[in-house]
NUVOFI-368377 format. One record per atom (N, C-alpha, C, O): residue number from 1; residue in one letter; atom name; x, y, z. Coordinates in Angstrom, 3 decimals. Layout:
<sites>
SITE   num   residuo   atomo       east      north         up
SITE   NUM         A      CA          X          Y          Z
...
</sites>
This chain:
<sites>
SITE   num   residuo   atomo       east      north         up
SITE     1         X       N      0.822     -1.186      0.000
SITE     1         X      CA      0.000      0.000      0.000
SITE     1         X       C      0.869      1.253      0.000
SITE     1         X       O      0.575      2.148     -0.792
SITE     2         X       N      1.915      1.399      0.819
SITE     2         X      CA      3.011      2.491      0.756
SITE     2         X       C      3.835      2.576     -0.515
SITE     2         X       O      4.242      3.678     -0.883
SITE     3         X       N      4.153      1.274     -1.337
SITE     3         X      CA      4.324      2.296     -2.575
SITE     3         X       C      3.755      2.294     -3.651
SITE     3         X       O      4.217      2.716     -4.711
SITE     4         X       N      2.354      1.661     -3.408
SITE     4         X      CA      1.309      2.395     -4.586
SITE     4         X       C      1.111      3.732     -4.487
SITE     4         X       O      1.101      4.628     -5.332
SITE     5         X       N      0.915      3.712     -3.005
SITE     5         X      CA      0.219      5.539     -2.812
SITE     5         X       C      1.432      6.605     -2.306
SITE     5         X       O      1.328      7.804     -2.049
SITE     6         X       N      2.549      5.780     -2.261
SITE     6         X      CA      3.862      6.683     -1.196
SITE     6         X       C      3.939      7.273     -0.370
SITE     6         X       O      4.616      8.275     -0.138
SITE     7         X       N      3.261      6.739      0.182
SITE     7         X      CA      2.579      6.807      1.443
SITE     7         X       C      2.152      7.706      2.259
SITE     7         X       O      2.492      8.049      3.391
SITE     8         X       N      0.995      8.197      1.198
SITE     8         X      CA     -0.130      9.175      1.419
SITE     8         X       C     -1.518      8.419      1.986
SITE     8         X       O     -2.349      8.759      2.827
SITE     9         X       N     -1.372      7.164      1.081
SITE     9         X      CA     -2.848      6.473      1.891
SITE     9         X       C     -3.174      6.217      3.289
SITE     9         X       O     -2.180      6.251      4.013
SITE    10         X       N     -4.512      5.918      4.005
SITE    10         X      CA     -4.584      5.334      4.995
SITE    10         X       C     -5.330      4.534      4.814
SITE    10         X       O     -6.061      4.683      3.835
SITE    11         X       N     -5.528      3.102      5.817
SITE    11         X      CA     -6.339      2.153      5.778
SITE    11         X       C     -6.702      2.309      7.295
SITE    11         X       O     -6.005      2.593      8.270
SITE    12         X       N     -8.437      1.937      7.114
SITE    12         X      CA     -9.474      1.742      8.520
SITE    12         X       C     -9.941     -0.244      8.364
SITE    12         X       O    -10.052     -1.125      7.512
SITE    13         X       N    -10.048     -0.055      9.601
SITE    13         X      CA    -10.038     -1.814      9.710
SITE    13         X       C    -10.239     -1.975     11.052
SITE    13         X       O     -9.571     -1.376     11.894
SITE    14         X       N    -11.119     -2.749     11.309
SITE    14         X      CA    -11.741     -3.457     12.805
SITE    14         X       C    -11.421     -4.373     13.379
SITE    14         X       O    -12.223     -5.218     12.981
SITE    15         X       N    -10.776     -4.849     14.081
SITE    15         X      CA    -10.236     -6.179     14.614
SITE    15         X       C    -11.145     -6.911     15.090
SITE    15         X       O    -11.927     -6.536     15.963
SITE    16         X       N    -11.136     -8.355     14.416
SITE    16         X      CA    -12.864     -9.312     14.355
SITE    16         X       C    -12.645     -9.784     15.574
SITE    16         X       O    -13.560     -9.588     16.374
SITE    17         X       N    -11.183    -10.663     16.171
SITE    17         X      CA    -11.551    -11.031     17.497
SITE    17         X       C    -10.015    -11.355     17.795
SITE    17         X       O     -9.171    -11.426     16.902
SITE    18         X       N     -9.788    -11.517     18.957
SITE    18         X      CA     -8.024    -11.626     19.293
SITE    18         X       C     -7.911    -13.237     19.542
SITE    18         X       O     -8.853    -14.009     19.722
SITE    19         X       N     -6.641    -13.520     19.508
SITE    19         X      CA     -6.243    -14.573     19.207
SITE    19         X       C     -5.382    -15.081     20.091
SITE    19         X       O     -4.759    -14.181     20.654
SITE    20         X       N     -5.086    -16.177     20.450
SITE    20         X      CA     -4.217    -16.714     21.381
SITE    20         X       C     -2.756    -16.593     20.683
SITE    20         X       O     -2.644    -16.500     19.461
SITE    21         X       N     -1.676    -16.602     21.544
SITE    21         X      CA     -0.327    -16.541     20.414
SITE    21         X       C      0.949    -17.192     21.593
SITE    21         X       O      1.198    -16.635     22.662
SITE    22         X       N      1.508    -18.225     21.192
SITE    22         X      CA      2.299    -18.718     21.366
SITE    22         X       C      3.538    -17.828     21.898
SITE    22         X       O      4.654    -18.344     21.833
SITE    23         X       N      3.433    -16.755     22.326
SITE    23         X      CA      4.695    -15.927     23.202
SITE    23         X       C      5.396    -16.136     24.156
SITE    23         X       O      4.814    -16.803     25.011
SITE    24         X       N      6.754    -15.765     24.487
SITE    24         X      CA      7.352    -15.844     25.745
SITE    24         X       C      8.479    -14.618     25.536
SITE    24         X       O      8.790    -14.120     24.454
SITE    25         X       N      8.977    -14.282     26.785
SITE    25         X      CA      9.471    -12.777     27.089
SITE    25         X       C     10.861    -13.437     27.607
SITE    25         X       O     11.132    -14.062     28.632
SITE    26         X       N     11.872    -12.922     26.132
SITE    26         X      CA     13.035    -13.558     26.021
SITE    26         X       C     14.418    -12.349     26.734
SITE    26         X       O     14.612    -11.289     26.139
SITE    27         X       N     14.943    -12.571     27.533
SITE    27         X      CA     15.407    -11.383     28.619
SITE    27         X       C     17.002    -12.025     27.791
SITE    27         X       O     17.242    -13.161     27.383
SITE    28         X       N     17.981    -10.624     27.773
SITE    28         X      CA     19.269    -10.147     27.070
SITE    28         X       C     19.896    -10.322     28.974
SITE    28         X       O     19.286     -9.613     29.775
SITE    29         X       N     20.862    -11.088     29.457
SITE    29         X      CA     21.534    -11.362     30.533
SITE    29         X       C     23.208    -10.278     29.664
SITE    29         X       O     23.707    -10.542     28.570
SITE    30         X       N     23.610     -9.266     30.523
SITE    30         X      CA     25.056     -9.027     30.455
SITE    30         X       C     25.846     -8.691     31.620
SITE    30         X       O     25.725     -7.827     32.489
SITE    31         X       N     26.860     -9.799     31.357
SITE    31         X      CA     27.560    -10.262     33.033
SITE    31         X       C     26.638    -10.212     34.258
SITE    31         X       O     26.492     -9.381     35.155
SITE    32         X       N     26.080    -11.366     33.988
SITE    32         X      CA     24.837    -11.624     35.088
SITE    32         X       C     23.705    -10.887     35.255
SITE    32         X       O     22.690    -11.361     35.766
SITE    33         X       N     23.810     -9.598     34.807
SITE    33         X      CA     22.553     -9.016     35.032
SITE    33         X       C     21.512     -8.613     33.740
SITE    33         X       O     22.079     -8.440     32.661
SITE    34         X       N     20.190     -8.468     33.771
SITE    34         X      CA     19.327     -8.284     32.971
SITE    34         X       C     19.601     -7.085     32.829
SITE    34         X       O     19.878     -6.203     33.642
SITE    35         X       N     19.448     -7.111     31.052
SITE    35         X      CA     19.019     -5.828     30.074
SITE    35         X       C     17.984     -5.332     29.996
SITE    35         X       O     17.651     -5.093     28.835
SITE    36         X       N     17.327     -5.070     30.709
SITE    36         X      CA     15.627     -4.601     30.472
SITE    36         X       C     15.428     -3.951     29.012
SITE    36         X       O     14.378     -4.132     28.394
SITE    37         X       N     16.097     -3.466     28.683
SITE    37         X      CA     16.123     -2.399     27.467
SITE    37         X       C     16.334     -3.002     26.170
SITE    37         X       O     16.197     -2.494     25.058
SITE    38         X       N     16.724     -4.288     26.529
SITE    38         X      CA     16.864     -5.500     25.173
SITE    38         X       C     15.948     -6.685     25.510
SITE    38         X       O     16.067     -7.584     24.677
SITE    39         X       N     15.219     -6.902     26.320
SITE    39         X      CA     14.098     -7.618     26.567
SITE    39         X       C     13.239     -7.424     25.819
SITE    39         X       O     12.765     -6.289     25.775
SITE    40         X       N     12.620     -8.670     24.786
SITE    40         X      CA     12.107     -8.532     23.577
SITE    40         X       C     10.553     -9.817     23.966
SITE    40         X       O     10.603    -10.595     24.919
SITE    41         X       N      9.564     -9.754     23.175
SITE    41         X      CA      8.404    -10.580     23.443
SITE    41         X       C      8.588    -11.257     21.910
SITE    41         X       O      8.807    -10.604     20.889
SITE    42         X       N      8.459    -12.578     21.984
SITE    42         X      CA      9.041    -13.104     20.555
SITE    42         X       C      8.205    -14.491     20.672
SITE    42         X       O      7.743    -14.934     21.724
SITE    43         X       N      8.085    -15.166     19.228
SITE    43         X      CA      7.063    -16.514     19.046
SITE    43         X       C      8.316    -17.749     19.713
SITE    43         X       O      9.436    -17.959     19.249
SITE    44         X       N      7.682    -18.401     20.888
SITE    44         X      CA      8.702    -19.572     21.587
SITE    44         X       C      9.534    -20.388     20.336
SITE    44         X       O     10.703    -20.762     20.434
SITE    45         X       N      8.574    -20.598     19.020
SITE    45         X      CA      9.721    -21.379     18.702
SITE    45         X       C     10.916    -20.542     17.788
SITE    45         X       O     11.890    -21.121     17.306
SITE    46         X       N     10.699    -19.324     17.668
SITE    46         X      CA     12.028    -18.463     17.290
SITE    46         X       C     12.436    -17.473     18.593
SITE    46         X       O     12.621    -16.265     18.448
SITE    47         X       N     12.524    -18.010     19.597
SITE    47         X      CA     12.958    -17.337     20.610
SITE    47         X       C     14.952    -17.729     20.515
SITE    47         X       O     15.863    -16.901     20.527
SITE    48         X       N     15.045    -19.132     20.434
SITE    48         X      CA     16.249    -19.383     20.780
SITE    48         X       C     17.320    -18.762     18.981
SITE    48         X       O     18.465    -18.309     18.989
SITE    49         X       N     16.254    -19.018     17.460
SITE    49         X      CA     17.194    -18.325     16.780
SITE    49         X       C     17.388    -16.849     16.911
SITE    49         X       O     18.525    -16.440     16.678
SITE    50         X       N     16.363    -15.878     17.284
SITE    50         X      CA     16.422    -14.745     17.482
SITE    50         X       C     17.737    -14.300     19.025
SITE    50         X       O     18.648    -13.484     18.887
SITE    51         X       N     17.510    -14.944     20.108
SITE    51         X      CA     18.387    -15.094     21.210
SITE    51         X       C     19.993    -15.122     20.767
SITE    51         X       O     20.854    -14.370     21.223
SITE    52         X       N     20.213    -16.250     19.691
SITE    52         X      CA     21.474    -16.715     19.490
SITE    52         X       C     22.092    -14.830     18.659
SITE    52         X       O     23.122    -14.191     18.875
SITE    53         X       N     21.032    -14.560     17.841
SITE    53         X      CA     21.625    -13.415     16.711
SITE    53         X       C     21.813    -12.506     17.417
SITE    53         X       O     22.780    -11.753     17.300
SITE    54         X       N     20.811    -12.389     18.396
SITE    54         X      CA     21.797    -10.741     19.626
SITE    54         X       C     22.167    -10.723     20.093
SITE    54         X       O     22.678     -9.621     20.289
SITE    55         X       N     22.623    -12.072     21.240
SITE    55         X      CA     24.062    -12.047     21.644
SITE    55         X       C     25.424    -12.565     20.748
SITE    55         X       O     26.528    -12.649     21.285
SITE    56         X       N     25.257    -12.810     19.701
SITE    56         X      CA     26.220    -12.570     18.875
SITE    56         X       C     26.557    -11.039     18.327
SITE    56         X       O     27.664    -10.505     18.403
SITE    57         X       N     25.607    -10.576     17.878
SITE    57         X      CA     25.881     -9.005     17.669
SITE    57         X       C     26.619     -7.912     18.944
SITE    57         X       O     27.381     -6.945     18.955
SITE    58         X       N     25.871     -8.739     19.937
SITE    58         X      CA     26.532     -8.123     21.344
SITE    58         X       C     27.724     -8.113     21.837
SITE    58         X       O     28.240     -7.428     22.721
SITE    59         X       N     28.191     -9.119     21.036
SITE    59         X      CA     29.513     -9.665     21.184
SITE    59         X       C     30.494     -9.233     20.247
SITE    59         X       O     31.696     -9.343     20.491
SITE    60         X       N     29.949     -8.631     18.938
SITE    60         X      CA     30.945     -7.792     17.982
SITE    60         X       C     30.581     -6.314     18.649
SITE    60         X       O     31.608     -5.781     19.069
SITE    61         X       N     29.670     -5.704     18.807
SITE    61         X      CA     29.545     -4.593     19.230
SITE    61         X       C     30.338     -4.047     20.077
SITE    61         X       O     30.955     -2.994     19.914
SITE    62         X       N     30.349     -4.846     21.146
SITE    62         X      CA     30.743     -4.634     23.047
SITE    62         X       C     31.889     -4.140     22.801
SITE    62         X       O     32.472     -4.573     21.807
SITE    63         X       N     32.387     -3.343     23.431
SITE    63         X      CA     33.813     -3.535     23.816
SITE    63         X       C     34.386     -3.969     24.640
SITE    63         X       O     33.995     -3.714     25.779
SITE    64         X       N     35.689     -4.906     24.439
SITE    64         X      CA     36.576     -5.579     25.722
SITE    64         X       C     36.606     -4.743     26.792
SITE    64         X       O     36.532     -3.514     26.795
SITE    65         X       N     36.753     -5.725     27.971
SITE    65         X      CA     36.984     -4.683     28.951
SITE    65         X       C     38.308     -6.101     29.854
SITE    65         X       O     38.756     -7.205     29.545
SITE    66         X       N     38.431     -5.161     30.995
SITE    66         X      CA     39.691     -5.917     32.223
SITE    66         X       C     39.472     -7.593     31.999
SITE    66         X       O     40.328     -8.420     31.687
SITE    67         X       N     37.925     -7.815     32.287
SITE    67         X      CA     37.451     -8.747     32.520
SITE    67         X       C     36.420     -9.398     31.687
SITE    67         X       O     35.585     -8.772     31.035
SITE    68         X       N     36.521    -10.727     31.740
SITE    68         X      CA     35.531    -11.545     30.916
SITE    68         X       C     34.051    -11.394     30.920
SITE    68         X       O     33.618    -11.422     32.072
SITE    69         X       N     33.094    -11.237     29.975
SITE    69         X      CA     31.768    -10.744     29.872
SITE    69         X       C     30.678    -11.662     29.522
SITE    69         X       O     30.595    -11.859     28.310
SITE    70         X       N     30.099    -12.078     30.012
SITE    70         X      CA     28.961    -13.265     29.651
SITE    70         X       C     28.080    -12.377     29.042
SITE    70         X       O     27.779    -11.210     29.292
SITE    71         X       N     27.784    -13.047     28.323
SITE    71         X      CA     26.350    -12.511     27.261
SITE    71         X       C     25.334    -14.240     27.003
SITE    71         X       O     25.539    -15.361     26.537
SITE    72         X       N     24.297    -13.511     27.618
SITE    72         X      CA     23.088    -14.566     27.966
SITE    72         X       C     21.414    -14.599     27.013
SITE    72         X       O     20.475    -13.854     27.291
SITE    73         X       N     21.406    -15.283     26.281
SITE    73         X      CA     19.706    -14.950     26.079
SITE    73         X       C     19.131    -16.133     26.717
SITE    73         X       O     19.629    -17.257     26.652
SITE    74         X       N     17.980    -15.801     27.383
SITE    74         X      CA     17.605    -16.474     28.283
SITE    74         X       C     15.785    -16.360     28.358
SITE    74         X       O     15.062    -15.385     28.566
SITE    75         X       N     15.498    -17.642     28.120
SITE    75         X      CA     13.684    -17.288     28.450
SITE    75         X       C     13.303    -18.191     29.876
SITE    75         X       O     13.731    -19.339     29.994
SITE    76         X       N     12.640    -17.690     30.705
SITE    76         X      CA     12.676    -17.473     32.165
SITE    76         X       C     14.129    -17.917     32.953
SITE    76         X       O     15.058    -17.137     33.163
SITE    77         X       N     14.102    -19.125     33.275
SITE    77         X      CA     15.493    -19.671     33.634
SITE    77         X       C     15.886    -20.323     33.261
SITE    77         X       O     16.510    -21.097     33.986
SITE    78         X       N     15.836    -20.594     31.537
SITE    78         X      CA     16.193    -21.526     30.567
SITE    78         X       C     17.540    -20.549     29.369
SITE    78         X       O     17.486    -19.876     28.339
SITE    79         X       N     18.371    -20.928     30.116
SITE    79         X      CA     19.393    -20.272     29.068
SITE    79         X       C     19.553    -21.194     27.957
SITE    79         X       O     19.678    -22.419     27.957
SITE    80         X       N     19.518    -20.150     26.786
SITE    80         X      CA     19.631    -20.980     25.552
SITE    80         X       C     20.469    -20.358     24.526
SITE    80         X       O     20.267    -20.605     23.337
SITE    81         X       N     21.500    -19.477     24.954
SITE    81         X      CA     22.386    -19.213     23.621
SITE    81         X       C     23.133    -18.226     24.693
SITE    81         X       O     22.623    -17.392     25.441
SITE    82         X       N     24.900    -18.697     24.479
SITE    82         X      CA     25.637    -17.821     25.110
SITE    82         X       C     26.907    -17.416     24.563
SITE    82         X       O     27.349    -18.224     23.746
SITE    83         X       N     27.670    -16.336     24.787
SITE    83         X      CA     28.846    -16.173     24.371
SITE    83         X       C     29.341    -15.187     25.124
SITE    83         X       O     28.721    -14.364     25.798
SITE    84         X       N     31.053    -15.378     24.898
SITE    84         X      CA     31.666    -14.526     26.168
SITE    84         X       C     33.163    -13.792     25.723
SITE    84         X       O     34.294    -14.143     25.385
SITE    85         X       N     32.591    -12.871     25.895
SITE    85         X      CA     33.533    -11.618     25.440
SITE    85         X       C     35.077    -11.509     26.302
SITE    85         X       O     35.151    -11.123     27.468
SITE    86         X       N     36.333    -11.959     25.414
SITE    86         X      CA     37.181    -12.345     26.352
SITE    86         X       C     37.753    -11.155     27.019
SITE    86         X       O     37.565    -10.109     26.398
SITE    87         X       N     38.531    -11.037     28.345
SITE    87         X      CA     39.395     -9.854     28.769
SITE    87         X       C     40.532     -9.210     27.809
SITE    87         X       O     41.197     -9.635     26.865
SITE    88         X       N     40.428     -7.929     28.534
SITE    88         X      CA     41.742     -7.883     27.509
SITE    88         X       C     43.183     -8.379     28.216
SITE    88         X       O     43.162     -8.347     29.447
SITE    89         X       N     44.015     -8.682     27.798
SITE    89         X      CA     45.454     -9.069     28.278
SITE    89         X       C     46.484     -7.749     28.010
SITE    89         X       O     46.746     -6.852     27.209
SITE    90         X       N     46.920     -8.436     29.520
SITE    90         X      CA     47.712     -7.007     29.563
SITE    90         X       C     49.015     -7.971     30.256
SITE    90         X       O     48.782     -8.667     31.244
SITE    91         X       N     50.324     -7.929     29.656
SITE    91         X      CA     51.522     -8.612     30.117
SITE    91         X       C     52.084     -7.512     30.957
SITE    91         X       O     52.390     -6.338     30.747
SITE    92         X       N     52.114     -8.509     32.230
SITE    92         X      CA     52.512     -8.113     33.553
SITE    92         X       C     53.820     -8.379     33.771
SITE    92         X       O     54.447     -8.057     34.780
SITE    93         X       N     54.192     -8.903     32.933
SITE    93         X      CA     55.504    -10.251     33.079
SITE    93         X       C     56.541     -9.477     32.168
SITE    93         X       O     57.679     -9.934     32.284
SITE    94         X       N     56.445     -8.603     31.444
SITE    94         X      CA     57.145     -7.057     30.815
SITE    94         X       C     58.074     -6.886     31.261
SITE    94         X       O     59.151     -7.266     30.802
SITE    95         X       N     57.798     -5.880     32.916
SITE    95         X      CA     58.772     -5.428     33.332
SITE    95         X       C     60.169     -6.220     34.158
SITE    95         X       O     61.164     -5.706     34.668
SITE    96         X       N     59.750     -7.687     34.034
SITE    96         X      CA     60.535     -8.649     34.317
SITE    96         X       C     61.919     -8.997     33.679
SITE    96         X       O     62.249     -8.024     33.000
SITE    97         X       N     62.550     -9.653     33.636
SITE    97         X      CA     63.865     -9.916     32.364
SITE    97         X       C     64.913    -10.743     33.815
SITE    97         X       O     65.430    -10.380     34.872
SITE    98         X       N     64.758    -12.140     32.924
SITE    98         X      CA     65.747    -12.885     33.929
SITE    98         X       C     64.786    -13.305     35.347
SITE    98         X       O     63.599    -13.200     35.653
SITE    99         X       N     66.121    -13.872     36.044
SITE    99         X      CA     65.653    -14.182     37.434
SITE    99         X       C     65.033    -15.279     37.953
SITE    99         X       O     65.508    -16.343     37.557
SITE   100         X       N     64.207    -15.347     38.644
SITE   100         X      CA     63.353    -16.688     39.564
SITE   100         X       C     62.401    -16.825     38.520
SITE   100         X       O     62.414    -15.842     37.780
SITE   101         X       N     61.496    -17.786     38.167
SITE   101         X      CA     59.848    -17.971     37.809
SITE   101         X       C     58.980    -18.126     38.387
SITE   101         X       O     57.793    -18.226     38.077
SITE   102         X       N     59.471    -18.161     39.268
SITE   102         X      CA     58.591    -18.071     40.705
SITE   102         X       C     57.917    -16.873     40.695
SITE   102         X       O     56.700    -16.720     40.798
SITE   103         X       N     58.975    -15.824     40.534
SITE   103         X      CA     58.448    -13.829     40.221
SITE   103         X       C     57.256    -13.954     39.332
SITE   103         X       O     56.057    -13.764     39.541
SITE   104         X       N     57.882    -14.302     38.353
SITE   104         X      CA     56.699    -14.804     37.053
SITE   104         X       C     55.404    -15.177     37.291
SITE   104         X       O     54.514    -14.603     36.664
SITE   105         X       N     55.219    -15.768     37.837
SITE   105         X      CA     54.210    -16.977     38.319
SITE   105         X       C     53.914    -16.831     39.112
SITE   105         X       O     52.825    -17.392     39.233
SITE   106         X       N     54.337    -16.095     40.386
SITE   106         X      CA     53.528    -14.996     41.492
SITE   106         X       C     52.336    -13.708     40.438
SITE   106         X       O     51.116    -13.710     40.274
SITE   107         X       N     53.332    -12.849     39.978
SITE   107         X      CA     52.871    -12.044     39.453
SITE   107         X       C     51.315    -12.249     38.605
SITE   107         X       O     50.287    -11.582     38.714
SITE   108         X       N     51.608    -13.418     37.760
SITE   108         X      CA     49.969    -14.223     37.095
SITE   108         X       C     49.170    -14.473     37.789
SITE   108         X       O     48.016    -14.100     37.579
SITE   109         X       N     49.435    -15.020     38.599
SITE   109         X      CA     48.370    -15.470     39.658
SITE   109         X       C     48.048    -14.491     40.627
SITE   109         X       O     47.138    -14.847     41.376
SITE   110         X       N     48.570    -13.231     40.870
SITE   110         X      CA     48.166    -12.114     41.446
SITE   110         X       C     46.854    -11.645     40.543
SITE   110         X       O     45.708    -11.663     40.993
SITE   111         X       N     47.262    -11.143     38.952
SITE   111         X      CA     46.573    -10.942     37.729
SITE   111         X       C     45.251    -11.720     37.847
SITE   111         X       O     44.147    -11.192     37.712
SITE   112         X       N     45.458    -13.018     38.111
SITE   112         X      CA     44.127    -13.895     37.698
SITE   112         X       C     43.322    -13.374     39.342
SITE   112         X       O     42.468    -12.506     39.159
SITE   113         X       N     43.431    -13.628     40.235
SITE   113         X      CA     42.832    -13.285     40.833
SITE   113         X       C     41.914    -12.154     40.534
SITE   113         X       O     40.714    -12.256     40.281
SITE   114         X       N     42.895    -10.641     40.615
SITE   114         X      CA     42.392     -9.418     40.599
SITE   114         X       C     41.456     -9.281     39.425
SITE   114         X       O     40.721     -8.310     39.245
SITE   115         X       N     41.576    -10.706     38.369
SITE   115         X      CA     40.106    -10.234     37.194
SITE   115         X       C     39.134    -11.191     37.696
SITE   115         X       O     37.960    -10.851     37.543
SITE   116         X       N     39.334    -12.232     38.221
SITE   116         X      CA     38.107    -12.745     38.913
SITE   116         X       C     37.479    -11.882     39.526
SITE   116         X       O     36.411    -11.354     39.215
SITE   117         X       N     38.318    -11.669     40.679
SITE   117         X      CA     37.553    -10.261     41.690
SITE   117         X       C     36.695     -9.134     41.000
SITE   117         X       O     35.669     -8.730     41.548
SITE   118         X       N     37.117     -8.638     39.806
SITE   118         X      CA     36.238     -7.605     38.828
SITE   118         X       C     35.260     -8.020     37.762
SITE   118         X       O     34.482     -7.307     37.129
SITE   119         X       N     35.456     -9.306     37.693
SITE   119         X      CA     34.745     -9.966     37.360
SITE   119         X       C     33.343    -10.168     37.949
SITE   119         X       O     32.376    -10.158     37.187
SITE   120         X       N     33.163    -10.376     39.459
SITE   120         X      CA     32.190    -10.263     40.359
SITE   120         X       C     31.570     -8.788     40.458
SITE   120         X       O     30.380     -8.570     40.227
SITE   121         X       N     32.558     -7.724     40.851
SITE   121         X      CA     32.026     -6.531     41.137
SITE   121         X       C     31.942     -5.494     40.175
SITE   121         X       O     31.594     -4.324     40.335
SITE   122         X       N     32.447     -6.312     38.769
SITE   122         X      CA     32.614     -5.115     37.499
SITE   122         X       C     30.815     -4.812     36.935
SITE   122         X       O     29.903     -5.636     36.858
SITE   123         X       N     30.806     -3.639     36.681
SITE   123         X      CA     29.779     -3.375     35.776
SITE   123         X       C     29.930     -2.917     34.625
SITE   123         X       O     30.845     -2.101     34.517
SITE   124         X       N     29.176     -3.227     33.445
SITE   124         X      CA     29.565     -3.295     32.084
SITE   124         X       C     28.033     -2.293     31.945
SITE   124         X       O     26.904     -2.549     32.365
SITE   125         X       N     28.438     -1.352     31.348
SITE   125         X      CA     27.150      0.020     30.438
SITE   125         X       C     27.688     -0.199     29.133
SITE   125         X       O     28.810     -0.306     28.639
SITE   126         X       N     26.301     -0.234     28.677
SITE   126         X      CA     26.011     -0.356     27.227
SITE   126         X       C     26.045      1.201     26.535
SITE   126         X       O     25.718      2.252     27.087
SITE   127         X       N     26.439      1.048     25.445
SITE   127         X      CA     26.785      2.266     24.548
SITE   127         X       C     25.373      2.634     24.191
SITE   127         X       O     24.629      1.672     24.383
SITE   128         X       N     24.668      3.835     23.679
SITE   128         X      CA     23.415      4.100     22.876
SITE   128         X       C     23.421      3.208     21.795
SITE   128         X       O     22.584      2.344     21.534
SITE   129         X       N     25.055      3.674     20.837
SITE   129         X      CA     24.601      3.102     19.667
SITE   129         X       C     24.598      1.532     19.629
SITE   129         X       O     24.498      1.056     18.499
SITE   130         X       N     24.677      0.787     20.512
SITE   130         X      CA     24.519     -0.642     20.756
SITE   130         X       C     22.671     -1.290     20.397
SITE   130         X       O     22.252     -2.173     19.649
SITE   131         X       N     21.989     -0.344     21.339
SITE   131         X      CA     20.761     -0.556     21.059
SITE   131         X       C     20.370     -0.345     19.718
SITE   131         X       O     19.916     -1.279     19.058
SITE   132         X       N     20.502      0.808     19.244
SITE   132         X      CA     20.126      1.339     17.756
SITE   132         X       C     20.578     -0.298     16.658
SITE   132         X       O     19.745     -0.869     15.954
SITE   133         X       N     22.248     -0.795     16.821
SITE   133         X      CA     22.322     -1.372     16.132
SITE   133         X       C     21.669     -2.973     16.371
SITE   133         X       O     21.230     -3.875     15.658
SITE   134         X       N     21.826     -2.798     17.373
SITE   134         X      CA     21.049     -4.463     17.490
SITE   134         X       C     19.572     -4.548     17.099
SITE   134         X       O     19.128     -5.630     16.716
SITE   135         X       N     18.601     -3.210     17.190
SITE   135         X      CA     17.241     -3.557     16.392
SITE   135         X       C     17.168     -2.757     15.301
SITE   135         X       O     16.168     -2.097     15.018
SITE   136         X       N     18.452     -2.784     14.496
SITE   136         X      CA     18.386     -2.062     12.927
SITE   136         X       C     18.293     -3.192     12.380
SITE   136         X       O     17.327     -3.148     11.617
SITE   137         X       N     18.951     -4.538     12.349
SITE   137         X      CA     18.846     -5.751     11.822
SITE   137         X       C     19.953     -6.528     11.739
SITE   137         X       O     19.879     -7.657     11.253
</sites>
């Protein structure tokens, strides 16, 4: 109808009677916590291909951060498509040259800790243009 008339026309129309519909309310998980703002209402049996395509997009979009990033689509407490945005690496082991490996190998395991630890208490904010691109297509 929009490009017969280019979309000058309008159409009037009555809705005969409503219909039952197979829905469920498929929630965007990033690093554990819900996206409200990417929480989408979608038909159950394309919940899990639709799920898989935005946390994949979420996952080119995002940017790295210290620590590792779970990206979840999830319908109630049924996770069904995940991927995880790795840390960035940062060599600690640099300013080293020579010596014990012990130094070495203290030092990593200091590292792994301190991204676990931010790992728990890190919070990850989403960019504007993240949203825009994930429901452009």
């Amino acid at each position: 109808m929009k490009s017969v008339s280019s979309g000058f026309a309008s159409l009037n129309y009555e809705p005969l009677e409503y219909r039952q519909a197979n829905v469920v309310k498929m929630d965007i998980y990033i690093a554990g916590e819900k996206a409200d703002a990417l929480a989408q209402m979608v038909y159950r049996d394309e919940a899990e291909n639709i799920g898989r395509d935005i946390v994949t997009k979420l996952k080119d979009l995002l940017p790295r951060q210290q620590f590792s990033v779970a990206l979840q689509a999830a319908v109630g407490s049924k996770v069904f498509a995940r991927e995880t945005i790795p840390a960035l690496k940062k060599d600690v082991t640099a300013k080293l040259y020579g010596g014990d490996v012990t130094r070495k190998r203290k030092l990593l395991e200091k590292q792994k800790e301190g991204k676990k630890k931010m790992q728990h208490t890190g919070k990850m904010k989403l960019p504007k243009e993240v949203y825009l691109k994930i429901f452009q297509g």
